[in-house]
Rosetta silent file (secondary structure, phi, psi, omega in degrees, C-alpha in Angstrom):
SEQUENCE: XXXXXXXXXXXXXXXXXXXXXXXXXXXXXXXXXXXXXXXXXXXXXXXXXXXXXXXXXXXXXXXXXXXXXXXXXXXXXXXXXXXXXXXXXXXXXXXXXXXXXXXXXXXXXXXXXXXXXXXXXXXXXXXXXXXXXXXXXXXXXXXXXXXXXXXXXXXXXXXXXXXXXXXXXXXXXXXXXXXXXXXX
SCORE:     score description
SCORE:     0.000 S_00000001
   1 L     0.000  147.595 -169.558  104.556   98.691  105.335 S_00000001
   2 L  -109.075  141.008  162.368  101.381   96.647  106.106 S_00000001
   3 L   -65.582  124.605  169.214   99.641   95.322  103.122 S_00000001
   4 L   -72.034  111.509 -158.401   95.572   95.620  102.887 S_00000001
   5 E   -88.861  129.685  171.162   94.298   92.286  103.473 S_00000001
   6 E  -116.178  143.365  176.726   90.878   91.773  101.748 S_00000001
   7 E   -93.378  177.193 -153.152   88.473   89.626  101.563 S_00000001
   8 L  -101.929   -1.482  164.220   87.629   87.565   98.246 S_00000001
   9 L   -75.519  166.000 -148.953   83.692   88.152   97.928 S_00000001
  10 H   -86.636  -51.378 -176.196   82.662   90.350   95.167 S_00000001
  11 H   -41.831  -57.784 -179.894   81.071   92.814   97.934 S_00000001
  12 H   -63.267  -49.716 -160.972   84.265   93.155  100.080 S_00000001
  13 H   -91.508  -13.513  134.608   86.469   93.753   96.589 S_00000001
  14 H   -47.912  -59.998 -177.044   83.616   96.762   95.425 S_00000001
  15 H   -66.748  -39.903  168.512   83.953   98.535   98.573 S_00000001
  16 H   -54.638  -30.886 -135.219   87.874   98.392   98.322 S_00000001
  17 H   -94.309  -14.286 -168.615   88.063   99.192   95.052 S_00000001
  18 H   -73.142  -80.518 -179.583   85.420  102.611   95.638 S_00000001
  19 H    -2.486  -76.929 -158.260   87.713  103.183   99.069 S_00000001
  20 L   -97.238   75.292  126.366   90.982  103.733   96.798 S_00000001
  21 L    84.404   36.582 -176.631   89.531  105.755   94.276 S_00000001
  22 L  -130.234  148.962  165.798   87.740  103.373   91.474 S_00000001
  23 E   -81.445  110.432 -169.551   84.489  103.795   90.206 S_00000001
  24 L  -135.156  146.582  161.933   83.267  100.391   91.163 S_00000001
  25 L  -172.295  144.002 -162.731   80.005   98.868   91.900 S_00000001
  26 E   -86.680   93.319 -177.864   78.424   95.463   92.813 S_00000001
  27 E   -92.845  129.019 -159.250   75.695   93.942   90.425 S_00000001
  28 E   -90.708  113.877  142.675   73.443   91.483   91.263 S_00000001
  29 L   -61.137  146.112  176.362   71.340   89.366   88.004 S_00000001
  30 L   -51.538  125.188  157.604   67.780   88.367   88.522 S_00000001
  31 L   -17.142  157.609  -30.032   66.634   85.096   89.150 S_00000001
  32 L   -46.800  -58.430 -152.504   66.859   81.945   87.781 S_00000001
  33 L  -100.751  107.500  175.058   70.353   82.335   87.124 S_00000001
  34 L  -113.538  122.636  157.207   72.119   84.688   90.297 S_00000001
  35 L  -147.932 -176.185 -160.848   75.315   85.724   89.509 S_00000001
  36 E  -134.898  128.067  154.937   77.275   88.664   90.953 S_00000001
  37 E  -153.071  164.292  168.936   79.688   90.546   89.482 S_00000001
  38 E   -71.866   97.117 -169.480   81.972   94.160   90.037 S_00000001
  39 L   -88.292   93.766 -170.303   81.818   96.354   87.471 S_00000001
  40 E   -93.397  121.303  163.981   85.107   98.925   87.381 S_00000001
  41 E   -84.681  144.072 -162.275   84.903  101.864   85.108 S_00000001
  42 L  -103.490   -9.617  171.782   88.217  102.412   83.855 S_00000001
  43 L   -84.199  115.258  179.916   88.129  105.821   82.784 S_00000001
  44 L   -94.148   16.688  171.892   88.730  107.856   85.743 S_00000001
  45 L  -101.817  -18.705 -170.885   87.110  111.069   84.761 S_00000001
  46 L    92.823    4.148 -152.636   83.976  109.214   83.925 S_00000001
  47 L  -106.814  -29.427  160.446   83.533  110.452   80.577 S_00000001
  48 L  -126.438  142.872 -160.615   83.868  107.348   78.712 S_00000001
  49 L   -95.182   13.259 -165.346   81.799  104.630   79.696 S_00000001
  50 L   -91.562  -19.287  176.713   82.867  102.084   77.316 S_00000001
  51 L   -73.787   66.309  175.668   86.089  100.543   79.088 S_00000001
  52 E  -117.612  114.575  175.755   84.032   98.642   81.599 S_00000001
  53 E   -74.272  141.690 -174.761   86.172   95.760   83.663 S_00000001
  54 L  -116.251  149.610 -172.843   83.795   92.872   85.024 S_00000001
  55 E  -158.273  102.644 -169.511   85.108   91.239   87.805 S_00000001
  56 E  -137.352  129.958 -163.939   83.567   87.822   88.967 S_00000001
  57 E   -85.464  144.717  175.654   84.297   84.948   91.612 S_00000001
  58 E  -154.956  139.024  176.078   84.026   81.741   91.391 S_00000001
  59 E   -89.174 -168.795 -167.436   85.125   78.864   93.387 S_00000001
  60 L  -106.808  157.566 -170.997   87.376   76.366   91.925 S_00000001
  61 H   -65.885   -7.687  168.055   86.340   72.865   90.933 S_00000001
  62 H   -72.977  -35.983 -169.176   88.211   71.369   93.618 S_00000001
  63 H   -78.799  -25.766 -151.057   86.703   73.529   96.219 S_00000001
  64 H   -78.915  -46.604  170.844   83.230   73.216   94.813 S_00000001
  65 L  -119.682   42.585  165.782   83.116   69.153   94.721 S_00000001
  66 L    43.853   57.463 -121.424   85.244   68.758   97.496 S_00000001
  67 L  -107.582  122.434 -163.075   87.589   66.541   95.954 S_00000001
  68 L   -56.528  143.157  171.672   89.355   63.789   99.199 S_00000001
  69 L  -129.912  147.423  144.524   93.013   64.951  100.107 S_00000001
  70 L   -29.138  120.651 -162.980   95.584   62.787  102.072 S_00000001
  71 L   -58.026  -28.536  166.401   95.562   62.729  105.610 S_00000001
  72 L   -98.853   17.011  169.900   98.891   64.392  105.532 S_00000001
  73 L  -117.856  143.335 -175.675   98.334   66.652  102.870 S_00000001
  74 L  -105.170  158.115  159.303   96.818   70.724  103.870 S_00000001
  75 L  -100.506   98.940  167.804   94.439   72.403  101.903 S_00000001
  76 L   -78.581   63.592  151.222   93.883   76.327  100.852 S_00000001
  77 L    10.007  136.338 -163.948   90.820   76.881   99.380 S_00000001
  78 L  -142.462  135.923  159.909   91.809   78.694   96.623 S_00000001
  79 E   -93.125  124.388 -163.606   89.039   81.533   94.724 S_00000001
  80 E   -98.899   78.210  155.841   88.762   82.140   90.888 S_00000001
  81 E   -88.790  130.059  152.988   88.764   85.986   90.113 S_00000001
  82 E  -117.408  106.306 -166.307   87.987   86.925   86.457 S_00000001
  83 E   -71.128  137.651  166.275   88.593   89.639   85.087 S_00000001
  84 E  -160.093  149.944 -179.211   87.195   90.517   81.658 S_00000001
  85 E  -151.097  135.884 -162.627   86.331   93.232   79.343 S_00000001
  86 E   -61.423  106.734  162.795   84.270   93.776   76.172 S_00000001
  87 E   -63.603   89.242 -153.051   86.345   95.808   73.429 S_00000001
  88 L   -68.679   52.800  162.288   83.797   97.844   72.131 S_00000001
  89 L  -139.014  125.995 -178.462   84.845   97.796   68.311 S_00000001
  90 L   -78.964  150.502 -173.162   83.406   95.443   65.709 S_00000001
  91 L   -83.803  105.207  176.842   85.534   93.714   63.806 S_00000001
  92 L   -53.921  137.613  153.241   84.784   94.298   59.828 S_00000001
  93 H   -18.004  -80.649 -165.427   84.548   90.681   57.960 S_00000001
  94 H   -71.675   14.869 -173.145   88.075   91.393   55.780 S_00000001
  95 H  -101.798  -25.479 -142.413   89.584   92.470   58.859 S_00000001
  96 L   -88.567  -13.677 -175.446   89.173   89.058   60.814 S_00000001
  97 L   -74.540  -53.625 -170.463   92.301   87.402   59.540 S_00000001
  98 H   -87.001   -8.411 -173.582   94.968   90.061   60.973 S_00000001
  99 H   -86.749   -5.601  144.777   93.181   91.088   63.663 S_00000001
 100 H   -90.008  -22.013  154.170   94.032   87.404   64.692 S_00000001
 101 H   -45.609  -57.753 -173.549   97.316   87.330   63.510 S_00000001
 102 H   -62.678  -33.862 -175.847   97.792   90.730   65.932 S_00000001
 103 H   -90.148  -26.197  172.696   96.046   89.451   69.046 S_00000001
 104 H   -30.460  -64.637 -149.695   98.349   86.113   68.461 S_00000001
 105 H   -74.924  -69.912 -173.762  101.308   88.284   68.180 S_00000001
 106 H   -31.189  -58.551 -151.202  100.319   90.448   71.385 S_00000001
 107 H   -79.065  -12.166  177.051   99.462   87.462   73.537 S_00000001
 108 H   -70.122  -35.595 -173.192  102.726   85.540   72.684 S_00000001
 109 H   -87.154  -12.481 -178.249  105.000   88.233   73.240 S_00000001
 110 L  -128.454 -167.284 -168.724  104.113   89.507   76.629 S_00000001
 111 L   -88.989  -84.551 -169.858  102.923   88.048   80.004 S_00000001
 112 L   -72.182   30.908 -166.594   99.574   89.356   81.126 S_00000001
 113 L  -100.774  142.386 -169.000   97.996   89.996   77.321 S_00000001
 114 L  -140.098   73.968 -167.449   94.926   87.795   77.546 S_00000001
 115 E  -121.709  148.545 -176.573   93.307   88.949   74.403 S_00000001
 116 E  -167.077  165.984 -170.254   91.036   87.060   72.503 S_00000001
 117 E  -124.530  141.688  146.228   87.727   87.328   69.565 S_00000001
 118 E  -116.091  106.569 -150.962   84.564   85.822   68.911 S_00000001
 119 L   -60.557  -46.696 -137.210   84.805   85.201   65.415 S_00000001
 120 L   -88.324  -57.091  162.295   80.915   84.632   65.101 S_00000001
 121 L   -52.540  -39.864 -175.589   80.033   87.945   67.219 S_00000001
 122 L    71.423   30.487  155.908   83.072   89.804   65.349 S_00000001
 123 E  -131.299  175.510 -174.655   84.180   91.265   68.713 S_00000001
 124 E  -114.422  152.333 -171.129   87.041   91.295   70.951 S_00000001
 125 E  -124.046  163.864  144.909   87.745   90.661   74.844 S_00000001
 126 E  -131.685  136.029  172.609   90.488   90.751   77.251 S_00000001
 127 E  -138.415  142.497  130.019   89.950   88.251   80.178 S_00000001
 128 E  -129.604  178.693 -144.005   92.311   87.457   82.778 S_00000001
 129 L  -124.838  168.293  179.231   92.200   84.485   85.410 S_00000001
 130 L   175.226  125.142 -172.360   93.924   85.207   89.173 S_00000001
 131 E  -110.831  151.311  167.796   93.489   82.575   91.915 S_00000001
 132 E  -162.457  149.857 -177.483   94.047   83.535   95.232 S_00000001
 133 L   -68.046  142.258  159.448   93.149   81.804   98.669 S_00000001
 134 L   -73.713  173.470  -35.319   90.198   82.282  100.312 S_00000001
 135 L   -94.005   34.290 -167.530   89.262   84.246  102.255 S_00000001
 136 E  -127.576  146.741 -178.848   91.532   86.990  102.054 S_00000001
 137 E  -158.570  151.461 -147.510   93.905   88.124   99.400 S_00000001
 138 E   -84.431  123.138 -177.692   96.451   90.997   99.534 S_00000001
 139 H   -40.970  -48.134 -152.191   94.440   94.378   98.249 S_00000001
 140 H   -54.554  -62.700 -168.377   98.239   95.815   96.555 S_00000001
 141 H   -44.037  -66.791  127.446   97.541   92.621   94.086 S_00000001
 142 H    25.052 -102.314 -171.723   93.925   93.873   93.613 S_00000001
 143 H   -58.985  -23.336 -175.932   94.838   97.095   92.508 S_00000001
 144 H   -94.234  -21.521  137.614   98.257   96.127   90.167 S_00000001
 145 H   -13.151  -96.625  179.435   95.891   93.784   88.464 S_00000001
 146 H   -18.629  -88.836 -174.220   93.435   96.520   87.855 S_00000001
 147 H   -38.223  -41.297  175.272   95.909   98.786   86.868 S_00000001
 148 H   -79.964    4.237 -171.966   97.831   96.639   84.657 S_00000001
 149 H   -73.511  -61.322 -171.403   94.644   95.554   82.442 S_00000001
 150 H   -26.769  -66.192  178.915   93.995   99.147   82.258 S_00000001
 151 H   -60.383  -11.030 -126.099   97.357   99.873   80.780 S_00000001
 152 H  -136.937  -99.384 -175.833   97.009   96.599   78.463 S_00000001
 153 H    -7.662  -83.081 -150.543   93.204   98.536   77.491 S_00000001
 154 H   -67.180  -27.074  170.448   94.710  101.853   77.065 S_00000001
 155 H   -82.706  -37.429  151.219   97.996  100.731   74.663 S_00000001
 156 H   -46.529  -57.386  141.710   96.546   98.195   72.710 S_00000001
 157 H    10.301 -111.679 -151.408   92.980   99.761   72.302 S_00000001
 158 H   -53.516  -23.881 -174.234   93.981  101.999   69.437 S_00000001
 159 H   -98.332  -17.653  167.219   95.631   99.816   67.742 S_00000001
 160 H   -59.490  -26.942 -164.730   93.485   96.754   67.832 S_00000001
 161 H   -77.260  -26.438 -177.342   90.534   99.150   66.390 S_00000001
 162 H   -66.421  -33.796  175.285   93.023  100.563   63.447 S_00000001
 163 H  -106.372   29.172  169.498   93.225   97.099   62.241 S_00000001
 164 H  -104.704    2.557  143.689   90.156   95.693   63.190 S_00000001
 165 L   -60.130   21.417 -150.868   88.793   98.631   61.146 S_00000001
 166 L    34.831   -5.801  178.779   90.894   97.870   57.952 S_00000001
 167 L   -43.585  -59.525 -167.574   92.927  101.271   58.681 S_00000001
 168 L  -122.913  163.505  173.149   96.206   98.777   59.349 S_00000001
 169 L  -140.552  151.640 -148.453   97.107   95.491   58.724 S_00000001
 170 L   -57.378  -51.787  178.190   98.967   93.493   61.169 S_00000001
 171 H   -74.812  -11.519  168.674  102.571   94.315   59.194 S_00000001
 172 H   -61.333  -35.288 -168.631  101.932   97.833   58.998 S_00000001
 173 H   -68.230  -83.478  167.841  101.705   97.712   62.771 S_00000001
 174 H    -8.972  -36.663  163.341  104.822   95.220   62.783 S_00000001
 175 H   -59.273  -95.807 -153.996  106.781   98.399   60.548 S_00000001
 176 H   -25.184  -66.300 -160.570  105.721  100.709   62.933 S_00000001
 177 L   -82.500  -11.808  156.962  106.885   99.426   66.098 S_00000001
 178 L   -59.090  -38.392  172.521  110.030   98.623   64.166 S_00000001
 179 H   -76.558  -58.242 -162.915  110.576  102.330   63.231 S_00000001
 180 H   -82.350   63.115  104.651  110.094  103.389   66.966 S_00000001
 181 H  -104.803    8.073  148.587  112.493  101.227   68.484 S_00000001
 182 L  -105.464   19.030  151.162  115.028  102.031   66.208 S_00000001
 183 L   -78.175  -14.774 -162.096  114.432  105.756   67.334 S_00000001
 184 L   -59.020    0.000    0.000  115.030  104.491   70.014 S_00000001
């Protein structure tokens, strides 16, 4: 099977992502400050707009001041995609303690949970980091990315909002997933 080789500008990684069947689209900000980034809705019916992945390149600090390598050492250029997305529920004030306790607990126990707060804002993010060489990087990667944030989004979601709503606190959740895995 041949893998879709892509390239690593934000432009090139919009058109792929619209190709297989993402709402995607490339956004430019206005002077003084140009930055670029892809904006994937994550809902695939369209109907809610609030799950929106940002998705913006950068090169790495190596590539950027050109840092001297050994005459006998190769180089890859290597590109800084980051993915991140706003959780669109405020965090109540009495809330702020377990809803760090919970995002702790999430990000310790599994691989790709990249979850995180801004206590000061009272909201919550998921970001993840992915390096890949310029200027091409394998599309499959691309898309199982994508997909697994999504899936990240869609299990976690409800439950970060019951306790960053006071509904739960971080051991009711801790019960919970204790009674279903011993239904299990």
């Amino acid at each position: 099977m041949n893998k879709p080789k892509i390239h690593t500008d934000l432009q090139s990684i919009s058109n792929f992502l619209s190709e297989n069947g993402y709402q995607a689209s490339l956004q430019r900000s206005e002077p003084p400050l140009i930055l670029e980034q892809v904006l994937v809705y994550l809902d695939p019916n369209g109907k809610n707009k609030d799950f929106v992945l940002c998705i913006a390149g950068m090169e790495t600090a190596e590539n950027l001041i050109g840092l001297e390598k050994s005459p006998n050492e190769s180089h890859v250029p290597f590109k800084c995609l980051q993915f991140t997305l706003a959780i669109p529920q405020i965090i109540t004030e009495s809330a702020m303690g377990e809803v760090m306790r919970y995002i702790l607990s999430i990000n310790a126990n599994l691989d790709m949970a990249h979850f995180g707060l801004i206590e000061k804002e009272r909201v919550m993010f998921y970001r993840y980091v992915y390096f890949t060489p310029i200027p091409s990087m394998d599309g499959e990667i691309l898309i199982a990315i994508i997909d697994s944030i999504h899936f990240m989004i869609e299990t976690f979601y409800p439950l970060l909002a019951d306790v960053a709503t006071g509904k739960k606190t971080y051991k009711d959740l801790i019960q919970e997933s204790k009674n279903m895995l011993a239904k299990k």
